[in-house]
Biopython code that builds the backbone (N, CA, C, O; Angstrom):
import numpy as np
from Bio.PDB.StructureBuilder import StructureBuilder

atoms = [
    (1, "UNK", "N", (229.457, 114.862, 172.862)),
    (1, "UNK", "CA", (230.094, 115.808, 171.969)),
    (1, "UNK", "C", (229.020, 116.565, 171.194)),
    (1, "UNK", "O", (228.206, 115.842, 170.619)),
    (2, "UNK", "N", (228.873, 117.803, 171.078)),
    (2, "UNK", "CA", (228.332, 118.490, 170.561)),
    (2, "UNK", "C", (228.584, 118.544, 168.968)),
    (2, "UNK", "O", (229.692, 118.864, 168.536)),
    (3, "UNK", "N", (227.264, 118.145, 167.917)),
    (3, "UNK", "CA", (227.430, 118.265, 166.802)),
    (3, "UNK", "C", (226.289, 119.468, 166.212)),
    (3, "UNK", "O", (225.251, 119.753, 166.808)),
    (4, "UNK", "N", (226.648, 119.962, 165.176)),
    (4, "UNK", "CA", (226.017, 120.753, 164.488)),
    (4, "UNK", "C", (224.423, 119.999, 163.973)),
    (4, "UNK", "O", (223.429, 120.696, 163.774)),
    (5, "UNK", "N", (224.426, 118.812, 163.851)),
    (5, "UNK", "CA", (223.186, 118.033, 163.123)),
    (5, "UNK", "C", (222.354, 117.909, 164.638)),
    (5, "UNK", "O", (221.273, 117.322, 164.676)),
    (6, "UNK", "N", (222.754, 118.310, 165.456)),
    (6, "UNK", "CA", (221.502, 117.704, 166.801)),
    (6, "UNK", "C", (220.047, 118.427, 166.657)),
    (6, "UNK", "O", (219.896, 119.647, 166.591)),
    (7, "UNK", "N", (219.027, 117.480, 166.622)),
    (7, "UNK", "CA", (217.722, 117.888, 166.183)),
    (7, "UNK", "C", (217.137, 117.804, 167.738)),
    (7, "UNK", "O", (217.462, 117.047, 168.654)),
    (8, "UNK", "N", (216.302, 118.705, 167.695)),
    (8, "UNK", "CA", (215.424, 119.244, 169.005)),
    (8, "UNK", "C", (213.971, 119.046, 168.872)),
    (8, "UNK", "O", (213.091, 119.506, 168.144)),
    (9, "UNK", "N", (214.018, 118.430, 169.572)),
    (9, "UNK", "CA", (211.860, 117.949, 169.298)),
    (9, "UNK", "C", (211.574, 118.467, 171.000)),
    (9, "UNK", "O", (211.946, 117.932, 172.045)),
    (10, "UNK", "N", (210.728, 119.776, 170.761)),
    (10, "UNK", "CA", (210.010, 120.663, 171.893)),
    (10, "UNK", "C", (208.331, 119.873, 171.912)),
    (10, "UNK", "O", (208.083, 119.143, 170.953)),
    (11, "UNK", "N", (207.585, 119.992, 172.660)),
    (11, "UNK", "CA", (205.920, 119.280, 172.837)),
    (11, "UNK", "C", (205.310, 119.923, 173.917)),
    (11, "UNK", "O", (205.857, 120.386, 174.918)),
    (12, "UNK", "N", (203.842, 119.906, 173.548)),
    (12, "UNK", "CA", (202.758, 120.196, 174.599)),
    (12, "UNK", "C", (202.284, 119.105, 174.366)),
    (12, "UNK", "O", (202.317, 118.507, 173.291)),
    (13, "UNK", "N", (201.494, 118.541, 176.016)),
    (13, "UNK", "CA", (200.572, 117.392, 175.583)),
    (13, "UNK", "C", (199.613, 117.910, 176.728)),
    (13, "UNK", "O", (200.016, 118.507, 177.726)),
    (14, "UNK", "N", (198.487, 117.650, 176.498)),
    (14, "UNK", "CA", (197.274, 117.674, 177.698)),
    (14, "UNK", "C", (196.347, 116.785, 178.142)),
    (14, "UNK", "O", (195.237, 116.747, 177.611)),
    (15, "UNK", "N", (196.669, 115.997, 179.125)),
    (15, "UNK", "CA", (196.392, 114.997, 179.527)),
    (15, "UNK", "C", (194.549, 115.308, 179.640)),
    (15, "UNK", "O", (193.935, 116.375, 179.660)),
    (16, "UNK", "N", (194.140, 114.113, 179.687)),
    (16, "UNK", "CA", (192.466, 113.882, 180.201)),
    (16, "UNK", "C", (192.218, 114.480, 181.558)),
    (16, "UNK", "O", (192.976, 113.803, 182.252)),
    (17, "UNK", "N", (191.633, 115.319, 182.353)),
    (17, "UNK", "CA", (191.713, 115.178, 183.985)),
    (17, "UNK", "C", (192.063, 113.987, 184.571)),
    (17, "UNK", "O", (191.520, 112.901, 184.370)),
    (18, "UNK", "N", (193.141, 114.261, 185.423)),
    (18, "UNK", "CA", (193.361, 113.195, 186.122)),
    (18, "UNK", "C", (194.379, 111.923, 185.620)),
    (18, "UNK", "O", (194.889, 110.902, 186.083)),
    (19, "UNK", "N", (194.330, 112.550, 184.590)),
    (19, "UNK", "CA", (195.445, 111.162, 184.012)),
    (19, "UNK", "C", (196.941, 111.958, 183.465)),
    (19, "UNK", "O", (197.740, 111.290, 182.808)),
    (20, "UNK", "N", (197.227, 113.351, 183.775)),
    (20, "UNK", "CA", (198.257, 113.240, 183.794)),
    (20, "UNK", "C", (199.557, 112.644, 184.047)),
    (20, "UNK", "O", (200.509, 112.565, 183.271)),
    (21, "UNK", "N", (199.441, 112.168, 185.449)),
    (21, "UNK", "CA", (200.400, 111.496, 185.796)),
    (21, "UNK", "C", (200.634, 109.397, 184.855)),
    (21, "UNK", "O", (201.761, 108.918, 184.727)),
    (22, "UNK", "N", (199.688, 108.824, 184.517)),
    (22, "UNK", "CA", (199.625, 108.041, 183.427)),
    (22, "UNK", "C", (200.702, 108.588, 182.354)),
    (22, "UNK", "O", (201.766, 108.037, 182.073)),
    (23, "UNK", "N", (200.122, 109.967, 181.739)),
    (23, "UNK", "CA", (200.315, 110.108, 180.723)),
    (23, "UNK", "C", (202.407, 110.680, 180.587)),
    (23, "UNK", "O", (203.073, 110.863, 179.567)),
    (24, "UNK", "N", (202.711, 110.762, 181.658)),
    (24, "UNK", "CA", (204.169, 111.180, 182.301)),
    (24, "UNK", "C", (204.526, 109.491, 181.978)),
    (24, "UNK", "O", (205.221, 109.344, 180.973)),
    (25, "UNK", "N", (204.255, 108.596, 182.484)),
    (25, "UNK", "CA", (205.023, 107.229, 182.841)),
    (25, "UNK", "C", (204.527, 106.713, 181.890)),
    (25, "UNK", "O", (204.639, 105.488, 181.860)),
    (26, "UNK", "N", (203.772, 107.395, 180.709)),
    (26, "UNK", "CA", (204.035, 106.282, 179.289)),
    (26, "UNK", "C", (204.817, 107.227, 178.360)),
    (26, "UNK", "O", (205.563, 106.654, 177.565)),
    (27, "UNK", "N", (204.786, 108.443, 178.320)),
    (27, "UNK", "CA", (206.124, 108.967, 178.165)),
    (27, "UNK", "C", (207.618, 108.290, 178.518)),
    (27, "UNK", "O", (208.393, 107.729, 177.743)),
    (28, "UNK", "N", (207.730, 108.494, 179.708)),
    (28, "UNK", "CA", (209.026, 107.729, 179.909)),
    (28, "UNK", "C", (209.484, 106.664, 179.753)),
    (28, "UNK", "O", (210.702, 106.490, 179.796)),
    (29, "UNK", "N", (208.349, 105.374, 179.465)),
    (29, "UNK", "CA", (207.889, 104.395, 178.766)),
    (29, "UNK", "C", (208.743, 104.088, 177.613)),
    (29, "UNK", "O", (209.655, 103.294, 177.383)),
    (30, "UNK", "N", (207.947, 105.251, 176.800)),
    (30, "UNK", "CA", (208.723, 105.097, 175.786)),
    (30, "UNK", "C", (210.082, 106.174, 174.997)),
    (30, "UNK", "O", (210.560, 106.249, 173.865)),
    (31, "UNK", "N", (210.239, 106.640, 175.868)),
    (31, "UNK", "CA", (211.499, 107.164, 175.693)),
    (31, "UNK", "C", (212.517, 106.348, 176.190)),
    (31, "UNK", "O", (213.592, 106.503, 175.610)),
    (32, "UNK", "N", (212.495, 105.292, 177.344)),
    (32, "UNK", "CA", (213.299, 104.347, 177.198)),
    (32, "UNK", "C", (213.387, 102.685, 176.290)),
    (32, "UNK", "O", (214.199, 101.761, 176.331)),
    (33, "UNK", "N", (212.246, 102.900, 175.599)),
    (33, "UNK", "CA", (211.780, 101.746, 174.929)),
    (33, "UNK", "C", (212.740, 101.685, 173.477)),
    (33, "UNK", "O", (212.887, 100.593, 172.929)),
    (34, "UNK", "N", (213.417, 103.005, 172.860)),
    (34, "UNK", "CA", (213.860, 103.377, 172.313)),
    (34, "UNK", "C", (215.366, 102.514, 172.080)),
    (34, "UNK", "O", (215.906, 102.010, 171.095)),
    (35, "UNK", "N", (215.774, 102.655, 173.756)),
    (35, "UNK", "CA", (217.236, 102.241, 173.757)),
    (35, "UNK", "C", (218.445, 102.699, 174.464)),
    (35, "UNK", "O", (218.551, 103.920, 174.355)),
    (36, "UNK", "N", (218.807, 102.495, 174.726)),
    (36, "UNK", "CA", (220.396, 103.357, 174.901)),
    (36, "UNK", "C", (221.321, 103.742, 173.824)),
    (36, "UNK", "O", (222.164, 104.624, 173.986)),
    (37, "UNK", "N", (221.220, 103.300, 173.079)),
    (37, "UNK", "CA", (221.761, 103.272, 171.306)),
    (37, "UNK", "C", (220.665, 104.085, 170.338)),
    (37, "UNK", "O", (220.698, 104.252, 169.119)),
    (38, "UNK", "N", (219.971, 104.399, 171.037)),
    (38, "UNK", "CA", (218.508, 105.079, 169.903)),
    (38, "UNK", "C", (219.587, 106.640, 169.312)),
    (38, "UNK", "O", (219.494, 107.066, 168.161)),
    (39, "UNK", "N", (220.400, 107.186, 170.226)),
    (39, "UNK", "CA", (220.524, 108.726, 169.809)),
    (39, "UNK", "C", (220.419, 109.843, 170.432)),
    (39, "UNK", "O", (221.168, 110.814, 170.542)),
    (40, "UNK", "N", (218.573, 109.389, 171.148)),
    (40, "UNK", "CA", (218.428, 110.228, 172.299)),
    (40, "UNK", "C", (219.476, 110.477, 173.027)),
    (40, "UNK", "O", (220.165, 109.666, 173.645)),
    (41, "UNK", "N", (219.628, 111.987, 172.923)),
    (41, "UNK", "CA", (220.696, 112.334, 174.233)),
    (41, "UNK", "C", (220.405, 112.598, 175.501)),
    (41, "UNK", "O", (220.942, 112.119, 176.500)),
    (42, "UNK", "N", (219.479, 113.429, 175.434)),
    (42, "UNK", "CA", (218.595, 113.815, 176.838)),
    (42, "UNK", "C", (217.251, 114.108, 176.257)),
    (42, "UNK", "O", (216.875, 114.261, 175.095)),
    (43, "UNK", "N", (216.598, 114.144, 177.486)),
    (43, "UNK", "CA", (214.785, 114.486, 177.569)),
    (43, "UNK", "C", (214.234, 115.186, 178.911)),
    (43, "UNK", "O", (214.968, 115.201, 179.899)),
    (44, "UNK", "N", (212.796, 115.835, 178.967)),
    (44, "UNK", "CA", (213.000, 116.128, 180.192)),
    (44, "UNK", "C", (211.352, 116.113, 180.214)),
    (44, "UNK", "O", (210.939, 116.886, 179.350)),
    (45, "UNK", "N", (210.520, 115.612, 180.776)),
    (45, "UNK", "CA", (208.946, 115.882, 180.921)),
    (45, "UNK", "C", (209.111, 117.018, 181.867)),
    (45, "UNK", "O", (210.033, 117.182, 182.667)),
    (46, "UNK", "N", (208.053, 117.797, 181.648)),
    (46, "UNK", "CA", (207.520, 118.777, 182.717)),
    (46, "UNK", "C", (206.605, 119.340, 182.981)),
    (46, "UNK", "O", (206.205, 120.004, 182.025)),
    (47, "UNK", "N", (205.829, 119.459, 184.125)),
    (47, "UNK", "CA", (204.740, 119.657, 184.092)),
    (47, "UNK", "C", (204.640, 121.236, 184.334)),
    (47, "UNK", "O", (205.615, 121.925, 184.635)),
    (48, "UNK", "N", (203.589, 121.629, 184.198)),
    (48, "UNK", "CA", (202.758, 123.515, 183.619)),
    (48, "UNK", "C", (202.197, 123.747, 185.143)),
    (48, "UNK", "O", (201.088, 123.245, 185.324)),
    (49, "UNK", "N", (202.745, 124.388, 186.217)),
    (49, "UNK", "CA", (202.148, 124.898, 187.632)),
    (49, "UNK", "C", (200.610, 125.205, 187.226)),
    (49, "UNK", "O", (199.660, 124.659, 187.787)),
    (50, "UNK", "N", (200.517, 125.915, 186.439)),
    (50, "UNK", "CA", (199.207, 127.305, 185.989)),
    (50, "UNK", "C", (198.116, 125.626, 185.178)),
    (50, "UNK", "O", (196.916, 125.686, 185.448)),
    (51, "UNK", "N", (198.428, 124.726, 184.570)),
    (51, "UNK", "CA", (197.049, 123.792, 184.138)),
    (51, "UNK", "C", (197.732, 122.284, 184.640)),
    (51, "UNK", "O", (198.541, 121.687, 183.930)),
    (52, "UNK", "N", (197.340, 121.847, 185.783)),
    (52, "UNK", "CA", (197.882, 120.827, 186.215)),
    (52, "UNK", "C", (197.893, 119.044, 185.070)),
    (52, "UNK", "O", (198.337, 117.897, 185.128)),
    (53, "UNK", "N", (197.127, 119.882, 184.222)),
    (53, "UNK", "CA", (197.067, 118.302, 183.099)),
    (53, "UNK", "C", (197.532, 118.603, 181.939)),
    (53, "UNK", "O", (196.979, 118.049, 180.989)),
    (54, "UNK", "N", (198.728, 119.602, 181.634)),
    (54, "UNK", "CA", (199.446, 119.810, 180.682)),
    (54, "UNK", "C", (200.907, 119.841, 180.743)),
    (54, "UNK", "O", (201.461, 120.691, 181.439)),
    (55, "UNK", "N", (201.735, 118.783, 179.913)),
    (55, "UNK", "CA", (203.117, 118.962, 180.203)),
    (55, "UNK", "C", (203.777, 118.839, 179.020)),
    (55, "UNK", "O", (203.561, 118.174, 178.007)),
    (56, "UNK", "N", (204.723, 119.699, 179.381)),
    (56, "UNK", "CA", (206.029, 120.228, 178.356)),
    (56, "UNK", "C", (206.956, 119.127, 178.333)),
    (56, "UNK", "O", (207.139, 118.468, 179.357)),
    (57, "UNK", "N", (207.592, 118.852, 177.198)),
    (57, "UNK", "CA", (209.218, 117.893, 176.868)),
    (57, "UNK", "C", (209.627, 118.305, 175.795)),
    (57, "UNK", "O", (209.194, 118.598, 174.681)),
    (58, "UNK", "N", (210.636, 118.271, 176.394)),
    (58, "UNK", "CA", (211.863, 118.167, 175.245)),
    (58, "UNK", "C", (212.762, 117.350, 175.043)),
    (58, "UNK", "O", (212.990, 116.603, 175.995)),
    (59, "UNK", "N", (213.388, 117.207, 174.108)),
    (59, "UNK", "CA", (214.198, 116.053, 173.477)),
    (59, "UNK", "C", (215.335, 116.743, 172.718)),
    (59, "UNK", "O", (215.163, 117.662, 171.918)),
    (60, "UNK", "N", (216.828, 116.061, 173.140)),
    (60, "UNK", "CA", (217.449, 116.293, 172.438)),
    (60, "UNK", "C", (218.412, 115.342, 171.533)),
    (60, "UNK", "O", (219.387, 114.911, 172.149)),
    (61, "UNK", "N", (218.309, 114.983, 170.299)),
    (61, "UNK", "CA", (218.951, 113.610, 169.575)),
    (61, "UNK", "C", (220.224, 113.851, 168.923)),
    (61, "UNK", "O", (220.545, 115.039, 168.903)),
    (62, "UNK", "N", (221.000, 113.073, 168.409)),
    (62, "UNK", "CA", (222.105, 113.469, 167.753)),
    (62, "UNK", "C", (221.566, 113.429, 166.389)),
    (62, "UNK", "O", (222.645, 113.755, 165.893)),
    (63, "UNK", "N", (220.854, 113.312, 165.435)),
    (63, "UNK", "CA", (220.364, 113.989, 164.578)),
    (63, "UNK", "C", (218.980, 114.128, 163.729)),
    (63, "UNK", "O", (218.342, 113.164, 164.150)),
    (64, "UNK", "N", (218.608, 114.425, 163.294)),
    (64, "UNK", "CA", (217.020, 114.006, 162.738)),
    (64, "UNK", "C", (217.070, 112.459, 162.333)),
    (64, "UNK", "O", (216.115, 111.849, 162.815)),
    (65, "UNK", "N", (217.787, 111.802, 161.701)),
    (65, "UNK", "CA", (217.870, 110.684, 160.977)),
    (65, "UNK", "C", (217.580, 109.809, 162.407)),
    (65, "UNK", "O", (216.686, 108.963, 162.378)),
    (66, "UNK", "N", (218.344, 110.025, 163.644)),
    (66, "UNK", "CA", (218.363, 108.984, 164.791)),
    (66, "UNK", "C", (216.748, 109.148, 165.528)),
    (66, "UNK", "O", (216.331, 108.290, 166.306)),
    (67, "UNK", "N", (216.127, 110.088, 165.238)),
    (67, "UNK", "CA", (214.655, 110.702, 165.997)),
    (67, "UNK", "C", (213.420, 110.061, 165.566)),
    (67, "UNK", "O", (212.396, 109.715, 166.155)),
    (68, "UNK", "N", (214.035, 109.979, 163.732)),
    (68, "UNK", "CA", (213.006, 109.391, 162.975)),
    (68, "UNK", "C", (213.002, 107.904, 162.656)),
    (68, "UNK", "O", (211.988, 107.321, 162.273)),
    (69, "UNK", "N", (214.441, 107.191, 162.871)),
    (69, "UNK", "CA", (214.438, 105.832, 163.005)),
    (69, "UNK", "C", (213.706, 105.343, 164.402)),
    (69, "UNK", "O", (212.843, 104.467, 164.445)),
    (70, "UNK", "N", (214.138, 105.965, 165.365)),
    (70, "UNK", "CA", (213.818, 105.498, 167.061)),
    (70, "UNK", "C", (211.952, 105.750, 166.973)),
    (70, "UNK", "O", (211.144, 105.014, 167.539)),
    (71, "UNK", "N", (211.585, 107.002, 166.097)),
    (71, "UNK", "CA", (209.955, 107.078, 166.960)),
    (71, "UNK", "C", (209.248, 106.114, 165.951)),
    (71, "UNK", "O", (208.037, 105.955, 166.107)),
    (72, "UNK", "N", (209.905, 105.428, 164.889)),
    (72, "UNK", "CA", (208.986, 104.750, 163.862)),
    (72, "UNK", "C", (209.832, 103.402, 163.901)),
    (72, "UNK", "O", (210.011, 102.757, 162.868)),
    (73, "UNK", "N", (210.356, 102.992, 165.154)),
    (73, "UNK", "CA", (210.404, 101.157, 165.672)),
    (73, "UNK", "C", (209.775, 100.559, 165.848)),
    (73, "UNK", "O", (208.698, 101.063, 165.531)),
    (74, "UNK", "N", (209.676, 99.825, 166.135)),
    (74, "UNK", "CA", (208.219, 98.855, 166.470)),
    (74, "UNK", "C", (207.808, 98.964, 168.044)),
    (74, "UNK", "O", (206.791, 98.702, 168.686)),
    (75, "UNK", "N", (209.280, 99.553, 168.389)),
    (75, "UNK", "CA", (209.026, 99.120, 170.229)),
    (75, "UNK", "C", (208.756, 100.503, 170.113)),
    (75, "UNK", "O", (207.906, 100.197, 170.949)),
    (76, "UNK", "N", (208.653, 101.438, 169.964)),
    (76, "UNK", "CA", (208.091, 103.039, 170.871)),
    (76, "UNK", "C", (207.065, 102.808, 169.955)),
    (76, "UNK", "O", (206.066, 102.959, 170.660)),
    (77, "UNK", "N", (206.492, 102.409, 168.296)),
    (77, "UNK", "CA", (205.232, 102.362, 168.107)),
    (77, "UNK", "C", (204.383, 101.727, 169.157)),
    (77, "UNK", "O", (203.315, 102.272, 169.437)),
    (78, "UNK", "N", (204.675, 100.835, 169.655)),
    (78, "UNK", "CA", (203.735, 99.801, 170.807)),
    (78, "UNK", "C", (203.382, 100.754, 171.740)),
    (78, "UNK", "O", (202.211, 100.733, 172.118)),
    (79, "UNK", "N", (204.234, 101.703, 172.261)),
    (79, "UNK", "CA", (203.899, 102.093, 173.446)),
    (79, "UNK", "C", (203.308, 103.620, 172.901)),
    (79, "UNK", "O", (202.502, 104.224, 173.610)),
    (80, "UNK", "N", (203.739, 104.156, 171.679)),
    (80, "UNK", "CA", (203.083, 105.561, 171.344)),
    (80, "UNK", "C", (201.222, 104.932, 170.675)),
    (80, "UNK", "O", (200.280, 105.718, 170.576)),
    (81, "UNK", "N", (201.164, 104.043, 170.465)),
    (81, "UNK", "CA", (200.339, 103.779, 170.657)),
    (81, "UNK", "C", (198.670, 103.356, 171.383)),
    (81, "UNK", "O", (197.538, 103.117, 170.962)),
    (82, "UNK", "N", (199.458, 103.461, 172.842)),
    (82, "UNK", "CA", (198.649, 103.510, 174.145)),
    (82, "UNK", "C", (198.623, 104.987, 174.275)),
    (82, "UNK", "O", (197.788, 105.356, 175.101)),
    (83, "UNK", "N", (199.275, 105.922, 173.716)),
    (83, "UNK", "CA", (198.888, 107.637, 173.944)),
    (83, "UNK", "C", (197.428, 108.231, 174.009)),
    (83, "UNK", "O", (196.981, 108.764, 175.025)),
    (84, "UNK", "N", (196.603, 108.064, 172.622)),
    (84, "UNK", "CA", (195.647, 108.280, 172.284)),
    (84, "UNK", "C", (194.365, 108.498, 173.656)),
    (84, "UNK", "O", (193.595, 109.456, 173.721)),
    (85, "UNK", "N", (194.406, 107.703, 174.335)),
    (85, "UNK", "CA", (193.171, 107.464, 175.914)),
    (85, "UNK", "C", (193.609, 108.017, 176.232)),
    (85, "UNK", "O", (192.808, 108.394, 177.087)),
    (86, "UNK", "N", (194.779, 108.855, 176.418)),
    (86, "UNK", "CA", (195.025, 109.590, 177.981)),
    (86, "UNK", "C", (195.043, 111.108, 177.119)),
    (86, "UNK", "O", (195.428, 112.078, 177.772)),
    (87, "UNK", "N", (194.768, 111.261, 176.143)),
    (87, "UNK", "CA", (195.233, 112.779, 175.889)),
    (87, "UNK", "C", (193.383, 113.621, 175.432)),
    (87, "UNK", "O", (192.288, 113.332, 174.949)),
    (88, "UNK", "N", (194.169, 114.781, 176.038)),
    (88, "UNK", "CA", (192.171, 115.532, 176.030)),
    (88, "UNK", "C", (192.154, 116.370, 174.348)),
    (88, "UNK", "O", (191.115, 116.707, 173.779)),
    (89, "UNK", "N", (193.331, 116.539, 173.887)),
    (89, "UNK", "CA", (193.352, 116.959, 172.434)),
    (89, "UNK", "C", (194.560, 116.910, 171.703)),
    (89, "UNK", "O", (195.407, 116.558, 172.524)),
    (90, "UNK", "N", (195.210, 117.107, 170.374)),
    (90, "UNK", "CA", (196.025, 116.560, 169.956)),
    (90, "UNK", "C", (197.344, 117.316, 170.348)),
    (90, "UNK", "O", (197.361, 118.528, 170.562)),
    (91, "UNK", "N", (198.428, 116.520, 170.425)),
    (91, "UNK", "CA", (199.877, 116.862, 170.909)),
    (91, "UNK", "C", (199.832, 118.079, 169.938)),
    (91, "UNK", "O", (199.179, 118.157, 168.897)),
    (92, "UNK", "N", (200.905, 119.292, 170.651)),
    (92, "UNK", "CA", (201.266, 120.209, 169.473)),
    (92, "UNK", "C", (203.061, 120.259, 170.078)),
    (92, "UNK", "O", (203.390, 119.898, 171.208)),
    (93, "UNK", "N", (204.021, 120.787, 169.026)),
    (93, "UNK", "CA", (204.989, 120.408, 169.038)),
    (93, "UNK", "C", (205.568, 121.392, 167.673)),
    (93, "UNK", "O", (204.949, 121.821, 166.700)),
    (94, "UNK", "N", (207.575, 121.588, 168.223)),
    (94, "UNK", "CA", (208.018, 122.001, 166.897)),
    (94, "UNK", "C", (209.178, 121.219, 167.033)),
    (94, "UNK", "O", (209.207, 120.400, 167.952)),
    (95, "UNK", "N", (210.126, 121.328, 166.286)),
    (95, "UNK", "CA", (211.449, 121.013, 165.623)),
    (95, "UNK", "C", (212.678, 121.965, 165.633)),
    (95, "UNK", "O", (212.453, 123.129, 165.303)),
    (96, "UNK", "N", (214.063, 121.588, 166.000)),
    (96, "UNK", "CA", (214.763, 122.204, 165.256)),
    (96, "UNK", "C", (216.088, 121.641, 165.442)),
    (96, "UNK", "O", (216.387, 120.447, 165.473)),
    (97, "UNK", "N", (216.880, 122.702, 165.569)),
    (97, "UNK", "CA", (218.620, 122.299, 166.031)),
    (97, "UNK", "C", (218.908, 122.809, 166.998)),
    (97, "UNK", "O", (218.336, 123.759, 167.533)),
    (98, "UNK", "N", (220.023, 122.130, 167.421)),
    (98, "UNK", "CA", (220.467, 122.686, 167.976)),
    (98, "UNK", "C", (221.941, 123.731, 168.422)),
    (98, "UNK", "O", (223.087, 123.290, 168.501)),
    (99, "UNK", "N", (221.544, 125.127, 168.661)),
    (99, "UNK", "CA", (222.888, 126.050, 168.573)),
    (99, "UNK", "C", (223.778, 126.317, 169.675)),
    (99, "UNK", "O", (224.721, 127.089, 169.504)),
    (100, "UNK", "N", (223.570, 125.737, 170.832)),
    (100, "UNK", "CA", (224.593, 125.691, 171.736)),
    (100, "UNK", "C", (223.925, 124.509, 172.828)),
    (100, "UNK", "O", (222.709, 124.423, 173.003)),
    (101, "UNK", "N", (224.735, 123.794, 173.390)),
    (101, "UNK", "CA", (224.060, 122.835, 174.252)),
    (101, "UNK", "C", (225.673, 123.195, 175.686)),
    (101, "UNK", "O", (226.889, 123.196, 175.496)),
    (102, "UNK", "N", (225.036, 123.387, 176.689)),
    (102, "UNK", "CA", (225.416, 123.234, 177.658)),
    (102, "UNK", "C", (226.150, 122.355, 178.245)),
    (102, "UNK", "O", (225.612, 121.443, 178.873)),
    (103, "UNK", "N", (227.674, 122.475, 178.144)),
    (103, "UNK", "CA", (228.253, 121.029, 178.528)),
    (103, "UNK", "C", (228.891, 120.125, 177.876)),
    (103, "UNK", "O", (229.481, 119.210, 178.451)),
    (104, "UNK", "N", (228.837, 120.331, 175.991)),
    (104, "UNK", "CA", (229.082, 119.932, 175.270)),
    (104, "UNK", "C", (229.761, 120.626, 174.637)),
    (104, "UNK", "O", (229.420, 121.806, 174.552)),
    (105, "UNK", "N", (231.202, 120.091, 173.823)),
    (105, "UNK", "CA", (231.658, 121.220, 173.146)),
    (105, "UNK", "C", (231.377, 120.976, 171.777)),
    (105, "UNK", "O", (230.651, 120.029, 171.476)),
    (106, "UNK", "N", (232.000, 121.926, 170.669)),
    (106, "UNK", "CA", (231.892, 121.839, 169.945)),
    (106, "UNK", "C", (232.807, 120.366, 169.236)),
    (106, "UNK", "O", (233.604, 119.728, 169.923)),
    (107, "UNK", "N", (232.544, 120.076, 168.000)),
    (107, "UNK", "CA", (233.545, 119.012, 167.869)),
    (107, "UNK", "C", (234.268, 119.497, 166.466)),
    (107, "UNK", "O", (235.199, 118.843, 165.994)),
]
sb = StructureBuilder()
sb.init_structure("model")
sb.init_model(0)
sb.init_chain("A")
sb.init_seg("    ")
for serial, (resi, resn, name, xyz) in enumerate(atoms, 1):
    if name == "N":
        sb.init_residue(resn, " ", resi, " ")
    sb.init_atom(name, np.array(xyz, "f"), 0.0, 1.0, " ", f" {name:<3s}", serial, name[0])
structure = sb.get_structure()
């Protein structure tokens, strides 16, 4: 169901040469480390054709409150914690809401 509070967390990350693909499967890591109950609604890694060690995600949660409990658990700290080695400079990233989601109606 589509709510007005759904918070959107967009990201660049750029892997080390060669360790992109690492850096994909500790992503997904911990996006399921989270839960099935975390909030997360959907996510999507993706990788950049044009720099083969840079990839895009997005996230979509049912609200900021569920984004900021789930990334500051103990279980996605463990695993956002192994990030640091595989990345060639720091994540950049924005925030927001969300104004129409595909598939969902309004409620």
């Amino acid at each position: 169901m589509y709510s007005a509070n759904m918070f959107s967390v967009y990201g660049r990350m750029t892997a080390r040469p060669g360790r992109r693909d690492e850096l994909i499967a500790l992503l997904h890591e911990g996006f399921r480390a989270g839960g099935d109950d975390s909030g997360l609604l959907t996510y999507s890694i993706n990788t950049a054709p044009e720099d083969p060690d840079t990839i895009w995600m997005t996230q979509l949660w049912t609200d900021k409150e569920a984004h900021d409990a789930t990334t500051r658990s103990e279980a996605v700290a463990t695993v956002t914690q192994r990030l640091p080695p595989l990345l060639a400079k720091q994540p950049e990233g924005s925030y927001g809401h969300a104004v129409y989601v595909h598939g969902l109606t309004a409620e």
